[in-house]
N, C-alpha and C positions, 0 to 999 in steps of 0.2 A: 225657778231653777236658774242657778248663774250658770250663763252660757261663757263665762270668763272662767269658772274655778276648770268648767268642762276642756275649755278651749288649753290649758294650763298642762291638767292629763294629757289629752293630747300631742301636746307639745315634748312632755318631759318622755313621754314613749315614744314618742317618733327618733327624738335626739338620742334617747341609749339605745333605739333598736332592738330592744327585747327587756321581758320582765325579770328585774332583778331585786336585788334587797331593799335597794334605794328607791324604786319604785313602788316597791310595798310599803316600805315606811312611809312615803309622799302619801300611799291610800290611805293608809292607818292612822295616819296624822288629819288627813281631811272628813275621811268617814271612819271614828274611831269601831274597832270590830267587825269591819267590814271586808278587809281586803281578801280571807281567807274565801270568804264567799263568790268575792267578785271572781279570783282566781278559778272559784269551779265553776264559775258561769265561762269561761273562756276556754278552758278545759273541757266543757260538755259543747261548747262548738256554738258560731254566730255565722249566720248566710244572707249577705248581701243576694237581692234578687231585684232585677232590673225587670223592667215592664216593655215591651215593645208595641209597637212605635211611637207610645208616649214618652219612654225615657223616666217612668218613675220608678222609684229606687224606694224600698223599706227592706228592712234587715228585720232574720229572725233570730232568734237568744235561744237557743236549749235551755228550758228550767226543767228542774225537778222535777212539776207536776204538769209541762207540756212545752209549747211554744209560746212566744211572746213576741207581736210586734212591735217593732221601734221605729219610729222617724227619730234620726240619730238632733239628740240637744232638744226634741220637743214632748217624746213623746212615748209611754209605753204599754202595754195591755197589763202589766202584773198589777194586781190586786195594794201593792205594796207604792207603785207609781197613785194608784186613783186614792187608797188613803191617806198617804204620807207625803209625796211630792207636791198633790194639787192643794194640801193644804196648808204647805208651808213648813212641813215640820223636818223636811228632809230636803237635800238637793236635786237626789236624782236618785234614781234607784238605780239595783246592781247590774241590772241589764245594760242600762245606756250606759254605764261606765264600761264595763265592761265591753259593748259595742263599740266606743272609742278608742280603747285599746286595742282593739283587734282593729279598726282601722288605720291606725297609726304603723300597726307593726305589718301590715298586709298579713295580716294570721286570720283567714275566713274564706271561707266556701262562698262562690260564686253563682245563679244561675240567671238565666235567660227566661223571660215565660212571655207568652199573646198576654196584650191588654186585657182580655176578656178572662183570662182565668185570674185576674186579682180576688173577684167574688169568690170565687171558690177557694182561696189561702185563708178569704176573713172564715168562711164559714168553716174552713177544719181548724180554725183555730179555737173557733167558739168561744168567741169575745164576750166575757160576763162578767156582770156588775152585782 
C-alpha cells in the first residue's frame, strides 16, 4: 500500500476542509468506482478509540456487515484489505481511505477505554479469515 498516494488524500481533505466534488474526483480518479462507497463508509461513521494508559489508538469503520479495525495506513479487518490490499491488487481498501478522511476533516467519534478491554473490541469484532 503507498503510504504516499494515502498521505496525498490526506492532505487534499485537510486543505479543502470538507468533501467536495473535487475531492471525489481526486477518489474516482485514484480508485476508479470507488468514491461512492468510500462516501458511505464515512457516512455510516469512523471512531477513533484511545487505550489507557498505553496511549494506543486503532479506529473503527462502520461497514455494512459490522465493524472493521484499522491501524490508520497499515492495516484493516475487511475481507476486501486481506484479499486485495495484501496482495497487491489494490491500495488500500475503503475503510482506511475512508479513515483518513475523517481524520483530516476531524469528522469522527471519539472514545477512551482501560487497556485491558482492547481484548474484548477484537473479540465483538470477530476478526475472520
Amino acid at each position: 500500500m503507498s503510504k504516499d498516494l494515502l498521505l496525498k488524500i490526506y492532505k487534499k481533505a485537510k486543505k479543502k476542509g470538507k468533501i467536495d466534488e473535487d475531492l471525489i474526483q481526486e477518489l474516482e480518479d485514484i480508485f476508479p468506482n470507488k468514491s461512492v462507497k468510500i462516501i458511505e463508509v464515512i457516512n455510516r461513521g469512523i471512531t477513533k478509540i484511545t487505550y489507557k494508559p498505553s496511549n494506543r489508538v486503532v479506529w473503527i469503520a462502520m461497514g455494512k456487515n459490522g465493524e472493521y479495525l484499522i491501524y490508520p495506513k497499515l492495516y484493516c479487518s475487511c475481507i476486501d484489505f486481506y484479499k486485495k490490499v495484501l496482495n497487491g491488487k489494490k491500495n488500500a481498501c475503503k475503510h482506511i481511505i475512508a479513515q483518513i478522511i475523517c481524520e483530516a476533516l476531524n469528522k469522527y467519534q471519539e472514545r477512551e477505554l482501560e487497556d485491558h478491554k482492547f481484548r474484548n473490541i477484537i473479540r465483538e469484532l470477530k476478526l475472520k479469515f
